[in-house]
C-alpha positions, -999 to +999 in steps of 0.1 A: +000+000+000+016+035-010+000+066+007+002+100-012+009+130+013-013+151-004-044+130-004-032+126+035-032+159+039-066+163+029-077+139+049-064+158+076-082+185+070-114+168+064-112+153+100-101+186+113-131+206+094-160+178+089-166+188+054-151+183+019-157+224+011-144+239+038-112+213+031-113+221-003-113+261+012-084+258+031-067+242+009-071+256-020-089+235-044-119+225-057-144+203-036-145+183-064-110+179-069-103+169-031-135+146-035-117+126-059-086+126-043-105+112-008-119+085-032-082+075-045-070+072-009-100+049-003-088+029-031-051+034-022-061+020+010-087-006-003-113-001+024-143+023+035-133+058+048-159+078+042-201+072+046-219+099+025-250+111+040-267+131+016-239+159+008-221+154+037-191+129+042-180+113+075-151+095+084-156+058+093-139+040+122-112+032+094-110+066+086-104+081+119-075+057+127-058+065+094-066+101+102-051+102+131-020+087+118-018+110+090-012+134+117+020+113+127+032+113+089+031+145+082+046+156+113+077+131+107+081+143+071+084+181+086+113+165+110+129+149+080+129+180+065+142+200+089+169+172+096+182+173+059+188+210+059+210+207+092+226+180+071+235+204+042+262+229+038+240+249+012+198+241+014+182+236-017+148+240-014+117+261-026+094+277+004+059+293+000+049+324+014+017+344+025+020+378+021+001+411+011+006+440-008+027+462+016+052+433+029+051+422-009+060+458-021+080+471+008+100+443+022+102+413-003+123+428-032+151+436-012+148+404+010+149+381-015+177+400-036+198+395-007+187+357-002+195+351-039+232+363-038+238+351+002+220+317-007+209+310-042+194+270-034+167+291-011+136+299-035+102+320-023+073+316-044+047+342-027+004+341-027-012+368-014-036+369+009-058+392+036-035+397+065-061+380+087-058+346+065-024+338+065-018+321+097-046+299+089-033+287+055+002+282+075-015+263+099-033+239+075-001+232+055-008+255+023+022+274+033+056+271+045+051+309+067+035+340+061+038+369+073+012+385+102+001+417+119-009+425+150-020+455+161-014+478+193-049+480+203-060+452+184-036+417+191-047+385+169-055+355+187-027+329+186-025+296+175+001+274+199+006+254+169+024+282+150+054+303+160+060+341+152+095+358+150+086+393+147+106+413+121+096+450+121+069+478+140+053+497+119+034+533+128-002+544+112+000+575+097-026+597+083-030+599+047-050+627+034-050+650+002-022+671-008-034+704+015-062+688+037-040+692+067-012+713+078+021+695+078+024+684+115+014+658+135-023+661+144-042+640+169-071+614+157-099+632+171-090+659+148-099+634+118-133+633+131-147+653+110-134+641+078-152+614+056-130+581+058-121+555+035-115+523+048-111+485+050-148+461+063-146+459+099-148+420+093-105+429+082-083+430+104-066+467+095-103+477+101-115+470+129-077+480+143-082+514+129-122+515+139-113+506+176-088+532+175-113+560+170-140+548+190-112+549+218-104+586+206-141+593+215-158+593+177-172+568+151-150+574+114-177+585+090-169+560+062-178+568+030-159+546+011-153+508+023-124+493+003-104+464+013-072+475-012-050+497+007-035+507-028-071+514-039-080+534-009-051+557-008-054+562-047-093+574-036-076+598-010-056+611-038-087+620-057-098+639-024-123+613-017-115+610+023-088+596+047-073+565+057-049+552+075-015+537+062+016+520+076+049+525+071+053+497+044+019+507+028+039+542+021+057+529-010+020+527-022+010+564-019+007+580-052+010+619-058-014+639-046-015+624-011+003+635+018+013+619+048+008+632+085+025+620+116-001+608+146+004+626+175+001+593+196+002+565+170-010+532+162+016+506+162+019+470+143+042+443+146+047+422+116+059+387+122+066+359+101+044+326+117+052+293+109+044+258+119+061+249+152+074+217+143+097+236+117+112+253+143+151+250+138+145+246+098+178+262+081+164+277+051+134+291+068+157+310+095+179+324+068+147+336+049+135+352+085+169+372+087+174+380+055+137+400+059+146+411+086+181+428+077+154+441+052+129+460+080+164+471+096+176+488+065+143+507+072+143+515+104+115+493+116+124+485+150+113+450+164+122+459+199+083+473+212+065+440+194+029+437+204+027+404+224-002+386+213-028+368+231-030+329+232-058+311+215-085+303+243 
């Protein structure tokens, strides 16, 4: 009997999740595509795994002990890994990343132009996400890391499954028109007034940024909801409203928009998360400092990270 460690996988994920969609979601595929992969395994295995009750699929007694054995596999193949970098003088391998459009513009391209001269076996392939997703899709195996925020008034929830090495703080600044505000730092209350344009509050950045003025004693009046940062400060641009924008979402800003310090700012802490049993992994380490040499280069100080709370 040969197993396949993607089908594995999903079968991992179907115990985990209970259905073939949401497996399929978190991993990336079709429900049809993992459905057919679930009935290869069965086939691999030559016995019942699955009962199909209407459109939903259940694992059998079979099923569950393989299940929990894939669990065992997979985890051993992530120690093998890690093993056979230490064993290497020069790791040749190829890691997948989560990232979004700020990290992807403002920290990757120098990053992995270093990596590629310092250690050319290392290679990134990148998918972009929402901020909020990528710890998940690292959790579930779809990624090697990603990268992750967490805001000063706003921590994510941690999974003790995953580690984070944080790599930079970042400040929210005010982004506003060309002329809207006088060129000093002003304080958020005295963006009350102005119309806003800004992420759903189901995203992470906005319900950060929400929180943030509700705490300085007004509700934003959002005109505009858009999820793009790159979008949003183009519509600031146009005069449109204000938003909010990091340090990294600065190489975004097109003309026409200018940037105003916060009087008593927002911070974020951008991590990279990854599964714990990859802890010690040789090229992932020398992909962690190579980034963060990167955030250094900018002045994005790691020191005040925002410690994030434990899942409960």
């Amino acid at each position: 009997m040969e197993l396949s460690l993607q089908r594995l996988r999903m079968l991992r994920e179907l115990h985990r999740r209970g259905t073939v969609t949401a497996a399929a979601a978190a991993m990336h595929y079709t429900a049809s595509a993992v459905s057919q992969q679930l009935a290869q395994l069965e086939r691999d295995v030559g016995a019942t795994l699955f009962e199909r009750t209407g459109r939903r699929v259940q694992l059998t007694g079979l099923g569950h002990v393989l299940a929990e054995h894939a669990e065992e596999i997979l985890s051993a193949v992530e120690r093998a890994t890690v093993a056979l970098e230490h064993a290497q003088d020069t790791p040749a391998v190829r890691l997948t990343a989560g990232v979004w459009a700020s990290v992807a513009s403002g920290l990757l391209p120098a990053a992995l132009s270093a990596l590629a001269v310092e250690h050319p076996g290392i290679r990134v392939r990148t998918r972009e996400l929402a901020p909020e997703d990528t710890a998940g899709a690292v959790r579930d195996g779809a990624l090697d890391f990603s990268f992750v925020i967490d805001y000063s008034n706003y921590p994510m929830r941690w999974d003790p499954g995953l580690t984070r090495d944080v790599i930079a703080v970042e400040r929210l600044h005010a982004a506003v028109a060309t002329g809207a505000l006088p060129d000093q730092p002003v304080a958020l209350p005295e963006l009350a007034e102005h119309p806003w344009i800004l992420a759903g509050p189901r995203s992470h950045f906005g319900r950060a940024v929400r929180l943030a003025c509700q705490a300085a004693g007004f509700e934003p009046r959002i005109n505009h909801e858009v999820n793009e940062q790159a979008t949003a400060l183009a519509m600031v641009a146009a005069g449109l409203g204000i938003t909010l924008v990091s340090d990294l979402g600065l190489s975004l800003c097109p003309s026409g928009v200018q940037v105003v310090a916060l009087r008593e700012p927002v911070l974020r802490s951008v991590s990279i998360a990854y599964r714990t049993g990859n802890n010690g992994r040789r090229s992932l380490q020398l992909v962690i400092d190579a980034v963060r040499a990167a955030a250094a280069e900018q002045g994005l100080d790691p020191g005040t990270a925002i410690a994030p709370p434990a899942t409960g």
